[in-house]
N, CA, C and O atoms as a GROMACS GRO file, in nm:
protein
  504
    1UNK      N    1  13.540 -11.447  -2.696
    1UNK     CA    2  13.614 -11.569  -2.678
    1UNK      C    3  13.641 -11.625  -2.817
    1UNK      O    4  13.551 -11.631  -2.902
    2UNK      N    5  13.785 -11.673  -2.843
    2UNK     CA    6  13.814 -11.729  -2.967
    2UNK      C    7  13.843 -11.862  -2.954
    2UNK      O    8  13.843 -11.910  -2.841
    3UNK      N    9  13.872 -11.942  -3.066
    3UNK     CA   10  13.880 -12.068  -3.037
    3UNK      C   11  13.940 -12.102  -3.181
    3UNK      O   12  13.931 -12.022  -3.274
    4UNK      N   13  14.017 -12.252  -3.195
    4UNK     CA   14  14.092 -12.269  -3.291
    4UNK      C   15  14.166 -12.142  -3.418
    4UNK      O   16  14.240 -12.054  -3.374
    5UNK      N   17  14.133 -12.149  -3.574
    5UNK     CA   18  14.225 -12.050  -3.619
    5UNK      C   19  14.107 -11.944  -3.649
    5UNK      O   20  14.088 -11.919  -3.768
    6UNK      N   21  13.988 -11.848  -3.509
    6UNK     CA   22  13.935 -11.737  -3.526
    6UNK      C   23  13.983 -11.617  -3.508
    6UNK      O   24  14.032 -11.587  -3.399
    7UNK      N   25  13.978 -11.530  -3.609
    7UNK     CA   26  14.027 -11.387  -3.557
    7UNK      C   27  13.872 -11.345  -3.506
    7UNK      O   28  13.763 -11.403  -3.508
    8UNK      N   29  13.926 -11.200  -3.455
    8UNK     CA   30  13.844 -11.101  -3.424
    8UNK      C   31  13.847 -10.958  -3.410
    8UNK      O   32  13.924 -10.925  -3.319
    9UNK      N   33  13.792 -10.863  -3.466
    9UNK     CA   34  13.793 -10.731  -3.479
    9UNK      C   35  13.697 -10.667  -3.377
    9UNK      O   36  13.575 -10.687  -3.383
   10UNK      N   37  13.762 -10.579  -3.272
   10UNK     CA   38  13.675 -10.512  -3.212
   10UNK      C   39  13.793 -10.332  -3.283
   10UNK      O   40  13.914 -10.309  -3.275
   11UNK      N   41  13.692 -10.259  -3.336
   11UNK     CA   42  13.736 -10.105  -3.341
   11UNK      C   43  13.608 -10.062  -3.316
   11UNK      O   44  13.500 -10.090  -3.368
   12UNK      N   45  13.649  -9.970  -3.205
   12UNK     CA   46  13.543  -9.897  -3.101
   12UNK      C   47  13.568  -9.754  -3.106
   12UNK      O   48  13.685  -9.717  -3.093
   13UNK      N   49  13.476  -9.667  -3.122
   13UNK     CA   50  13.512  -9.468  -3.102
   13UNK      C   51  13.442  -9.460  -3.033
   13UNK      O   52  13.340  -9.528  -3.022
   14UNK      N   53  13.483  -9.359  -2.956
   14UNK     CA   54  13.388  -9.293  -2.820
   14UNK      C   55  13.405  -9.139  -2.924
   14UNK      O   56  13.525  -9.119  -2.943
   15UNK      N   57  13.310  -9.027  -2.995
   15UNK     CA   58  13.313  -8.949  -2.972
   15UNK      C   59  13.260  -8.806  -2.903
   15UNK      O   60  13.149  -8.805  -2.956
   16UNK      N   61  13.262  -8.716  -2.844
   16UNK     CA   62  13.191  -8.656  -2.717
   16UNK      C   63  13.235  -8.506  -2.826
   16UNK      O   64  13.348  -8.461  -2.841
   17UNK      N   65  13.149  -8.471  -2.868
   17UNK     CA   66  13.120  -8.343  -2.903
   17UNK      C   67  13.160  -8.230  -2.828
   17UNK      O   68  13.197  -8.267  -2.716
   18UNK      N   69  13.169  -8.087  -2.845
   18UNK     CA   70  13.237  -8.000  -2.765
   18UNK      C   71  13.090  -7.978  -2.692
   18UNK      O   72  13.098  -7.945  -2.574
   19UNK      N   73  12.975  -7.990  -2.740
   19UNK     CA   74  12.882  -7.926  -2.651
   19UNK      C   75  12.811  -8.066  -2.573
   19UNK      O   76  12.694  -8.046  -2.538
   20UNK      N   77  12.872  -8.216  -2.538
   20UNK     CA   78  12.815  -8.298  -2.487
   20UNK      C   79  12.893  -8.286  -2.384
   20UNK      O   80  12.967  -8.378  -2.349
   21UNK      N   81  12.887  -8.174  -2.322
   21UNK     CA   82  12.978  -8.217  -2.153
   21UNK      C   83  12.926  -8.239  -1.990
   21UNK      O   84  12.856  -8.163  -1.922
   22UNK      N   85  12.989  -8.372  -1.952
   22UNK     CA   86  12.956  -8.382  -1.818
   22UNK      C   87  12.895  -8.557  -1.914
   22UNK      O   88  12.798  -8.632  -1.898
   23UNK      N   89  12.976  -8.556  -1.981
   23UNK     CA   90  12.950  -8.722  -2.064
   23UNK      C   91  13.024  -8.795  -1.955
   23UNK      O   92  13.113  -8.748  -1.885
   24UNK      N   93  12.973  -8.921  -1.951
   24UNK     CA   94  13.044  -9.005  -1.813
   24UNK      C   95  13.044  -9.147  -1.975
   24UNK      O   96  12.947  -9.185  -2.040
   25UNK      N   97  13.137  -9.172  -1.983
   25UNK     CA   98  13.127  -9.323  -2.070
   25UNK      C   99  13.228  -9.410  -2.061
   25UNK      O  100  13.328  -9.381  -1.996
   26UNK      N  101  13.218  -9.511  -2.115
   26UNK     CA  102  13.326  -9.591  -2.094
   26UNK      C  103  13.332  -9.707  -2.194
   26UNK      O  104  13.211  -9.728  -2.188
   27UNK      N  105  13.375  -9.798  -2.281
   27UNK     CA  106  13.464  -9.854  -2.338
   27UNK      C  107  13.558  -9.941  -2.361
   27UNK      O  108  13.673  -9.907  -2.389
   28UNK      N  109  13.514 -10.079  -2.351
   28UNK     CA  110  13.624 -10.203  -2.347
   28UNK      C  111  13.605 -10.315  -2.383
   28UNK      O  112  13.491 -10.361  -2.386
   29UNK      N  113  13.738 -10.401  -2.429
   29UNK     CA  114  13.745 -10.465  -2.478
   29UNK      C  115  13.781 -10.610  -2.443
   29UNK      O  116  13.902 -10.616  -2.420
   30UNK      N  117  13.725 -10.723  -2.433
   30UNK     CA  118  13.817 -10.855  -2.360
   30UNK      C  119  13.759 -10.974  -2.408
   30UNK      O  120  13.644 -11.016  -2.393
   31UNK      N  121  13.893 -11.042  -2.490
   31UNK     CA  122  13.871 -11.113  -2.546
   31UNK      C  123  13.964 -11.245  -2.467
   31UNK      O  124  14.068 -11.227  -2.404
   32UNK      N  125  13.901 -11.370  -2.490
   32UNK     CA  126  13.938 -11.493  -2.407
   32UNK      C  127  14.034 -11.556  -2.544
   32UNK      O  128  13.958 -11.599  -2.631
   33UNK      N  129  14.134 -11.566  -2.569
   33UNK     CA  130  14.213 -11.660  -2.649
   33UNK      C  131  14.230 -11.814  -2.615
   33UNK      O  132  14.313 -11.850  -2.532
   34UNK      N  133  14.171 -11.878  -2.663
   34UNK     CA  134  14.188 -12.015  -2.612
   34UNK      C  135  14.258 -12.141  -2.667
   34UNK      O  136  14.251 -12.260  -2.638
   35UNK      N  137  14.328 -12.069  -2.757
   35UNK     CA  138  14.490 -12.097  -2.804
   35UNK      C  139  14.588 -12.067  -2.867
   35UNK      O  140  14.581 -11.944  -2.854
   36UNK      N  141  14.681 -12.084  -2.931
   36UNK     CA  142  14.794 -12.015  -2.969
   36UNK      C  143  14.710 -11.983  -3.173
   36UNK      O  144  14.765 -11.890  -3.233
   37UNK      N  145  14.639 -12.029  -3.222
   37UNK     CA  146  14.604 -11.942  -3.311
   37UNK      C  147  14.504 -11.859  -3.318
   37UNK      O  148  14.477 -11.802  -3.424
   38UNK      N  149  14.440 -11.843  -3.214
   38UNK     CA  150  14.334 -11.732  -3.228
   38UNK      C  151  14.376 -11.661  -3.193
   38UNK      O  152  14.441 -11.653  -3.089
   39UNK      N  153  14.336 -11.533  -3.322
   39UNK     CA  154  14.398 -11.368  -3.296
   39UNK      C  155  14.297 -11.281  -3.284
   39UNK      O  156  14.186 -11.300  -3.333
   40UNK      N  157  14.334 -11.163  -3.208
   40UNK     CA  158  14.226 -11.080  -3.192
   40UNK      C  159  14.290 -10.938  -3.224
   40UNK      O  160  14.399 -10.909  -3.173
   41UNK      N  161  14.228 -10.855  -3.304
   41UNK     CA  162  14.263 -10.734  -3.296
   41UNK      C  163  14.235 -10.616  -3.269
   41UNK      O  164  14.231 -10.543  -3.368
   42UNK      N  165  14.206 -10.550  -3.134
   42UNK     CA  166  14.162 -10.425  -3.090
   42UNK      C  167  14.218 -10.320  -3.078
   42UNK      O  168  14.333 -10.302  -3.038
   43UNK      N  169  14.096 -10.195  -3.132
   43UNK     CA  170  14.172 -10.092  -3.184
   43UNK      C  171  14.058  -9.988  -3.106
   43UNK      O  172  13.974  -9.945  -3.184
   44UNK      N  173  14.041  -9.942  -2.960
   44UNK     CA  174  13.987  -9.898  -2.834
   44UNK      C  175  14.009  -9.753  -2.958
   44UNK      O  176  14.074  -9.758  -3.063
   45UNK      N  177  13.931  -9.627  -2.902
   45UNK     CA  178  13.958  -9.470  -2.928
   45UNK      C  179  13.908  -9.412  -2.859
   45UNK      O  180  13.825  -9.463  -2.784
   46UNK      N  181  13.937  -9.276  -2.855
   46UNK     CA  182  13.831  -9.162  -2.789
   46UNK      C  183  13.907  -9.029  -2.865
   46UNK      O  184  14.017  -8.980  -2.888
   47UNK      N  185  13.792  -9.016  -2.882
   47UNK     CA  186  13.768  -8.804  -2.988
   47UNK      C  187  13.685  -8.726  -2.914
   47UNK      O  188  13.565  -8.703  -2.930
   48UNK      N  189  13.788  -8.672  -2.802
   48UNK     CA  190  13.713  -8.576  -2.694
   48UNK      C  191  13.701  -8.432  -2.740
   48UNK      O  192  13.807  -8.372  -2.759
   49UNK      N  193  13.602  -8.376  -2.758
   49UNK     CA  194  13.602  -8.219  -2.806
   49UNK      C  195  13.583  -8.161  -2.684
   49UNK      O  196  13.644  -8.054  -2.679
   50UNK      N  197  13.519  -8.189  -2.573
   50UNK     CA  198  13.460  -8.105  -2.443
   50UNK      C  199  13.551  -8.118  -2.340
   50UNK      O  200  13.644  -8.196  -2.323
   51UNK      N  201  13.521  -8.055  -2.295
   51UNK     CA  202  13.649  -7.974  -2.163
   51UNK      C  203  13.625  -8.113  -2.006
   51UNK      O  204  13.700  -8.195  -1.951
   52UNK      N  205  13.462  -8.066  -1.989
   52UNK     CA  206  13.451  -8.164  -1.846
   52UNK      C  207  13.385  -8.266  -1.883
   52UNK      O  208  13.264  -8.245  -1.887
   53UNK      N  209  13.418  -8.369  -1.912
   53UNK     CA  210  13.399  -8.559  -1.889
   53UNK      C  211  13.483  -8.638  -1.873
   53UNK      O  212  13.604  -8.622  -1.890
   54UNK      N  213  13.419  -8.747  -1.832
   54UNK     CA  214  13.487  -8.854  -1.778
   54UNK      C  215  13.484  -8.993  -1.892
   54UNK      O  216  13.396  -9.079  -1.899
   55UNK      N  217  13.594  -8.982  -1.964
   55UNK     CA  218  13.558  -9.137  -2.000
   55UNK      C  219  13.714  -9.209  -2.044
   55UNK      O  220  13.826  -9.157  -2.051
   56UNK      N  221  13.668  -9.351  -2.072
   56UNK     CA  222  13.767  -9.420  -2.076
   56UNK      C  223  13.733  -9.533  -2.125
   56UNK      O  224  13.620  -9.576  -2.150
   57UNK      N  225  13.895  -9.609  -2.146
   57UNK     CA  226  13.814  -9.723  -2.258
   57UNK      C  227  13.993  -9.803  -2.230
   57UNK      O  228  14.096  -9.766  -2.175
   58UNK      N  229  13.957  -9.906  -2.291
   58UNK     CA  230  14.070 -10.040  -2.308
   58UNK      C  231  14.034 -10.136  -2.334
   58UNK      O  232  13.915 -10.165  -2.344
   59UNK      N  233  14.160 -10.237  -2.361
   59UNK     CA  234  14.151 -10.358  -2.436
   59UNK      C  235  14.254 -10.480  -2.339
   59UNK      O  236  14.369 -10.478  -2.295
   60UNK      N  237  14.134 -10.584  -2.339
   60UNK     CA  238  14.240 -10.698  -2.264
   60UNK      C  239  14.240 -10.783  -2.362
   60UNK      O  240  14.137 -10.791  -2.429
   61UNK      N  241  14.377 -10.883  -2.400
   61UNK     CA  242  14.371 -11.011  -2.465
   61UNK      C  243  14.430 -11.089  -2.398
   61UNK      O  244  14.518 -11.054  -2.320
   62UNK      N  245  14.387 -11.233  -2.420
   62UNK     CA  246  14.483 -11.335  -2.361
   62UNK      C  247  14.431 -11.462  -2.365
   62UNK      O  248  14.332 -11.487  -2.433
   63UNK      N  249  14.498 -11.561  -2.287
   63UNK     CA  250  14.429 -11.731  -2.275
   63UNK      C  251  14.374 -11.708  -2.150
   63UNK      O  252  14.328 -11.600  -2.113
   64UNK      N  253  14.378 -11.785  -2.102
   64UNK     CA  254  14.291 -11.857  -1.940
   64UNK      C  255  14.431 -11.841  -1.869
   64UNK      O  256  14.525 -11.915  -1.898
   65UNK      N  257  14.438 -11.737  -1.772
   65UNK     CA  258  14.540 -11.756  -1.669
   65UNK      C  259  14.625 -11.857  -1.672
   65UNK      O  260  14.581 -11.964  -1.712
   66UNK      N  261  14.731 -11.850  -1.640
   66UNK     CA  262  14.815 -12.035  -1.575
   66UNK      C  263  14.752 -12.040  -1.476
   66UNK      O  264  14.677 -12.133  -1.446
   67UNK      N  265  14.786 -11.882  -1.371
   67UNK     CA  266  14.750 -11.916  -1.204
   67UNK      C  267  14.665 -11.960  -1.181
   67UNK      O  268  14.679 -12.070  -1.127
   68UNK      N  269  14.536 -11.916  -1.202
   68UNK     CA  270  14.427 -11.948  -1.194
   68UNK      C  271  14.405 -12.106  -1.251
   68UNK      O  272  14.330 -12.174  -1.180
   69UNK      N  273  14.458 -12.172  -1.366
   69UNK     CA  274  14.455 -12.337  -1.352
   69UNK      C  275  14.557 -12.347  -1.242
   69UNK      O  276  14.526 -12.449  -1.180
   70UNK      N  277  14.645 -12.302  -1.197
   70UNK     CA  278  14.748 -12.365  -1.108
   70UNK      C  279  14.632 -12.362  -0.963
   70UNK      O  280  14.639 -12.468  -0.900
   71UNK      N  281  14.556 -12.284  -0.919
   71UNK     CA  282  14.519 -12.288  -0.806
   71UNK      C  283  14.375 -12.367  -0.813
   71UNK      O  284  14.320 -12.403  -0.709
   72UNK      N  285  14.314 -12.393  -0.946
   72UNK     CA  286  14.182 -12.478  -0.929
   72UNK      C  287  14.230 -12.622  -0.934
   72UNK      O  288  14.169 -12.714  -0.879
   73UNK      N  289  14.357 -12.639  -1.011
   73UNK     CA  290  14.438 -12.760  -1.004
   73UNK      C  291  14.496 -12.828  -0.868
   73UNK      O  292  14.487 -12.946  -0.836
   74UNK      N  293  14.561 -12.716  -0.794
   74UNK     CA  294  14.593 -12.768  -0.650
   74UNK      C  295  14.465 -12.777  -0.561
   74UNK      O  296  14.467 -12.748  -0.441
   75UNK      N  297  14.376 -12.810  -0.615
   75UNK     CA  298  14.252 -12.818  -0.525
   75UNK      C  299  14.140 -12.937  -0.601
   75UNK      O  300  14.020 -12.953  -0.624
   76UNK      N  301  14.251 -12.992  -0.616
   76UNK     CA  302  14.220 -13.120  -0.695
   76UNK      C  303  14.106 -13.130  -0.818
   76UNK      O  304  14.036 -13.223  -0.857
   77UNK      N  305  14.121 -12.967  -0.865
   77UNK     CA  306  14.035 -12.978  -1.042
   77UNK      C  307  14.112 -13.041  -1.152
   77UNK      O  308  14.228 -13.005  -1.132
   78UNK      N  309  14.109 -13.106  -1.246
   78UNK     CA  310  14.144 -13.150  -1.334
   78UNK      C  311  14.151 -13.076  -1.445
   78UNK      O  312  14.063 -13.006  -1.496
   79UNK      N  313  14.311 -13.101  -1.494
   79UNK     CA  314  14.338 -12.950  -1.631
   79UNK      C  315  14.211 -12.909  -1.740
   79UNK      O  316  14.183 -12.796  -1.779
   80UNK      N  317  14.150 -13.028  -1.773
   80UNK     CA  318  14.059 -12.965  -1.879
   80UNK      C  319  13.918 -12.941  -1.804
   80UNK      O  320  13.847 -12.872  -1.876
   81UNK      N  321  13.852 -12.976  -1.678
   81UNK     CA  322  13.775 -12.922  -1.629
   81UNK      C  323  13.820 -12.771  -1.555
   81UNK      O  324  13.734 -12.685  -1.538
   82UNK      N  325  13.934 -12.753  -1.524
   82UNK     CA  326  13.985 -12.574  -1.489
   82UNK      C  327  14.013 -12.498  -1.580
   82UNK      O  328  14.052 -12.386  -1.547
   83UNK      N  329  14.003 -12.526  -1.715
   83UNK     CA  330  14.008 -12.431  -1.813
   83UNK      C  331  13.844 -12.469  -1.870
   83UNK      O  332  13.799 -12.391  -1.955
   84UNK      N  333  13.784 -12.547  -1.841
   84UNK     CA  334  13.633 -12.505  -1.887
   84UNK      C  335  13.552 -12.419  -1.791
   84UNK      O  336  13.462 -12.340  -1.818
   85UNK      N  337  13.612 -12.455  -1.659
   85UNK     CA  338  13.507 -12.360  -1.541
   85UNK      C  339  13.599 -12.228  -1.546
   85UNK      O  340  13.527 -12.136  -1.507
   86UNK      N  341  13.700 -12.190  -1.570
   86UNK     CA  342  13.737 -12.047  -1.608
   86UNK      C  343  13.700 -12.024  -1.756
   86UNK      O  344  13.729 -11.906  -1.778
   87UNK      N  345  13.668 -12.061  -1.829
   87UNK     CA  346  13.598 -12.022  -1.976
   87UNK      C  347  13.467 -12.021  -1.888
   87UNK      O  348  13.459 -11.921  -1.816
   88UNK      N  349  13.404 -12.075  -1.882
   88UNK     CA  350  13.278 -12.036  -1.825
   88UNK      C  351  13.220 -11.913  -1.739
   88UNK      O  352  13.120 -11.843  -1.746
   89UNK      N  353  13.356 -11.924  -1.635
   89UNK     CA  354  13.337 -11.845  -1.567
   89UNK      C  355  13.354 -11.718  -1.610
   89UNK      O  356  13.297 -11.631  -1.544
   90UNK      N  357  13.443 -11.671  -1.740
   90UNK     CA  358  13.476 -11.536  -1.833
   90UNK      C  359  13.305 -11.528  -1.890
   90UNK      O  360  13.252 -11.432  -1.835
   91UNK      N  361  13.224 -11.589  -1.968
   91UNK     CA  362  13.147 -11.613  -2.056
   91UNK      C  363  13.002 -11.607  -1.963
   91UNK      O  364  12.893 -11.578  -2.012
   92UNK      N  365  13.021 -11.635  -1.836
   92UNK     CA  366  12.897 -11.569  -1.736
   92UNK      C  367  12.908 -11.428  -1.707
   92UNK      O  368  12.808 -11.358  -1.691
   93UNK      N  369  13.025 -11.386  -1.700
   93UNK     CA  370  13.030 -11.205  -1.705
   93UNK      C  371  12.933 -11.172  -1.817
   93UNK      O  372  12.852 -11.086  -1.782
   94UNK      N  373  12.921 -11.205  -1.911
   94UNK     CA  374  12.890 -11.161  -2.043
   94UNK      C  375  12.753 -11.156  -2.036
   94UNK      O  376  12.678 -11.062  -2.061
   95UNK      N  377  12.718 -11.308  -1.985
   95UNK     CA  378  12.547 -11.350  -1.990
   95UNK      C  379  12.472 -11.287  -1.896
   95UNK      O  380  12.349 -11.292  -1.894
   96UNK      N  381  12.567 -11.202  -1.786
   96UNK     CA  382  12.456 -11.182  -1.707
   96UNK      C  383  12.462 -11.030  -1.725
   96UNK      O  384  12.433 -10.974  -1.619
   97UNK      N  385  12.483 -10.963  -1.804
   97UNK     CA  386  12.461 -10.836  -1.867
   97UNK      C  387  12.369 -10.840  -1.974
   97UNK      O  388  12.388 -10.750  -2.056
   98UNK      N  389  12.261 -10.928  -2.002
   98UNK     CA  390  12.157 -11.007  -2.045
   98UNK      C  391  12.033 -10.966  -2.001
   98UNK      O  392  11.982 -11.054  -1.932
   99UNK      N  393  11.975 -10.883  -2.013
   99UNK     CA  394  11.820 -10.826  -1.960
   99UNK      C  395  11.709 -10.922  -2.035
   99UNK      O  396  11.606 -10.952  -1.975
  100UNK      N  397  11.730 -10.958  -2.142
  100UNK     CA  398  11.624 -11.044  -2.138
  100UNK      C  399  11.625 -11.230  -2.064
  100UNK      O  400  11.700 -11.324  -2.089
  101UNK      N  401  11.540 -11.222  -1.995
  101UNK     CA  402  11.533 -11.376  -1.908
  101UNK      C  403  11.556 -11.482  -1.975
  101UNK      O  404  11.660 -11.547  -1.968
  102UNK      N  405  11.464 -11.506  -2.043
  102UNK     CA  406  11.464 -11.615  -2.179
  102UNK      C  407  11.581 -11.666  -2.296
  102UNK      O  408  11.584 -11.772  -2.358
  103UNK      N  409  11.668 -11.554  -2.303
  103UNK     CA  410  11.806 -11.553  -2.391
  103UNK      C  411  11.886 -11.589  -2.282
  103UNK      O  412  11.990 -11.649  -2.307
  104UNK      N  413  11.851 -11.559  -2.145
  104UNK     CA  414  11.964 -11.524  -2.062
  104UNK      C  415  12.010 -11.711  -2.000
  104UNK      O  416  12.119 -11.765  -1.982
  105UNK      N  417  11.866 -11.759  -1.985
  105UNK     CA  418  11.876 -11.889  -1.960
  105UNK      C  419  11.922 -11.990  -2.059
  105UNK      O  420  11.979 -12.094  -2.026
  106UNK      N  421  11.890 -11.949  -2.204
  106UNK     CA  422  11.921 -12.050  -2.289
  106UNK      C  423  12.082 -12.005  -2.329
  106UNK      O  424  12.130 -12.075  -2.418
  107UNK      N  425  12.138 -11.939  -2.296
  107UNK     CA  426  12.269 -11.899  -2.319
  107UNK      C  427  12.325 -11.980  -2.206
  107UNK      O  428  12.423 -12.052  -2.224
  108UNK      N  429  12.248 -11.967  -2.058
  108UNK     CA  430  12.324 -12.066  -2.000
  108UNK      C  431  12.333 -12.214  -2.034
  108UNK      O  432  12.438 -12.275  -2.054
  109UNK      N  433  12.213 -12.263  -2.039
  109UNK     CA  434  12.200 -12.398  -2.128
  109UNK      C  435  12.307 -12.432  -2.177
  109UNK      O  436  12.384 -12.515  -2.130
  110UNK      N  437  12.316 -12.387  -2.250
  110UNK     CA  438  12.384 -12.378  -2.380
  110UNK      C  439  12.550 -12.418  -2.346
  110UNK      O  440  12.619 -12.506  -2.397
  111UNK      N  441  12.580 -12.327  -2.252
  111UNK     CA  442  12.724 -12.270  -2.181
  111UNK      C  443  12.734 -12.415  -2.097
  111UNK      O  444  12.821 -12.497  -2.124
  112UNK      N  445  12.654 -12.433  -2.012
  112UNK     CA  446  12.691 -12.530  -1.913
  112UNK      C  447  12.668 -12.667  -1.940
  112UNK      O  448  12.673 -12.755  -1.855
  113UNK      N  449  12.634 -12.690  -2.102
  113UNK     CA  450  12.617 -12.828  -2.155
  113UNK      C  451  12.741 -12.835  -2.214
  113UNK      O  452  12.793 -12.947  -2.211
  114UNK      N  453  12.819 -12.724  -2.281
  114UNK     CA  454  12.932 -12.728  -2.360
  114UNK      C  455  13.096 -12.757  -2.266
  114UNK      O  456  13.210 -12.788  -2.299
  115UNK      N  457  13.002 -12.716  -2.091
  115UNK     CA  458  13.158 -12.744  -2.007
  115UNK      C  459  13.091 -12.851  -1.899
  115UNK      O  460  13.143 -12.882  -1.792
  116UNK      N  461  12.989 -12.892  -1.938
  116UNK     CA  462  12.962 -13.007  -1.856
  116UNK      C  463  12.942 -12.990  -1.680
  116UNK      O  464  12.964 -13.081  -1.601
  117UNK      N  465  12.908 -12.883  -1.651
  117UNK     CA  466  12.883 -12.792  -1.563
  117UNK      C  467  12.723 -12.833  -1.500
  117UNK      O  468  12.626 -12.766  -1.536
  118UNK      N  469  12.703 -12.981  -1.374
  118UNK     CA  470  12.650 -12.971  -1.319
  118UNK      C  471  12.536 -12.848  -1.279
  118UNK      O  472  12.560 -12.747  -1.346
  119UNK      N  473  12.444 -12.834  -1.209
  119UNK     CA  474  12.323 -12.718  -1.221
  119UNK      C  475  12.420 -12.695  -1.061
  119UNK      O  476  12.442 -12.577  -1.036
  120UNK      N  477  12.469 -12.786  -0.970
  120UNK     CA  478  12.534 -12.687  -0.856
  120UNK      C  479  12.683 -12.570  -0.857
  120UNK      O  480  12.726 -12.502  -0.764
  121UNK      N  481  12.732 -12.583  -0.998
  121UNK     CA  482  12.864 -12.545  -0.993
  121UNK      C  483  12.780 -12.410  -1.108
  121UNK      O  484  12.841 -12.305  -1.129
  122UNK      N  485  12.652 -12.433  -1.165
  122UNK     CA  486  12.648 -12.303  -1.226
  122UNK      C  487  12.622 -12.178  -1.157
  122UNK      O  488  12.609 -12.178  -1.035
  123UNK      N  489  12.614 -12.063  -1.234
  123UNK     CA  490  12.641 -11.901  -1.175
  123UNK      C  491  12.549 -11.853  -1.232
  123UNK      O  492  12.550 -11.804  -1.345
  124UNK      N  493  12.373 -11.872  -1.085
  124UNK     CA  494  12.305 -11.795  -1.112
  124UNK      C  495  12.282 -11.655  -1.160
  124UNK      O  496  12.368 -11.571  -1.132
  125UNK      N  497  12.172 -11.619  -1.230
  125UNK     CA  498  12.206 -11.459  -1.208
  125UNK      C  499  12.066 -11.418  -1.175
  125UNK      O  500  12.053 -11.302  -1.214
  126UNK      N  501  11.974 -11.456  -1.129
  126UNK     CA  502  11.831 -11.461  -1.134
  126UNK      C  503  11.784 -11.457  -0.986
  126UNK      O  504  11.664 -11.461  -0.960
   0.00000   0.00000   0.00000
């Protein structure tokens, strides 16, 4: 997630050797733009030497949906509370790929003090 004038560099290689086969992997990239100057630049790869695996990889960029404010909006959310509970809601994907408990909670903390996110509207993962 970017914010005011941050860039960001994700360059990622997948490479799979000719004798690593029956490799299953995968690879991606997604970054939240959260306005017209934050840039991001991803540069996804793969250097397959082996015959049988499976892998794959990509890159998403962008802001916060319109639709998605258009439909938390017609349901009477307010513009800057529907772009904090969809930032949030991008930024709990993240946290709950979080194995440790202790990081995992203070990241929420953290998250749901910055969007003002009541303890009923947060996204357990526990």
């Amino acid at each position: 997630m970017l914010d005011e004038k941050a860039s960001g560099v994700f360059k990622g290689k997948i490479l799979v050797r000719q004798a690593a086969q029956k490799t299953d992997s995968k690879q991606s990239s997604r970054t939240l733009l959260l306005n017209d100057d934050a840039v991001m630049y991803s540069q996804p790869a793969l250097e397959i030497y082996a015959d049988d695996v499976k892998c794959t990889h990509g890159s998403t960029t962008g802001p916060v949906d319109d639709q998605q404010i258009f439909y938390l909006r017609s349901r009477g959310v307010g513009l800057e509370a529907a772009r904090h509970l969809l930032t949030y809601a991008f930024l709990a994907d993240v946290k709950q790929r979080i194995r440790i408990k202790p990081v995992r909670r203070r990241l929420e903390e953290i998250m749901a003090a910055r969007h003002g996110l009541p303890k009923d509207l947060r996204i357990q993962t526990e």
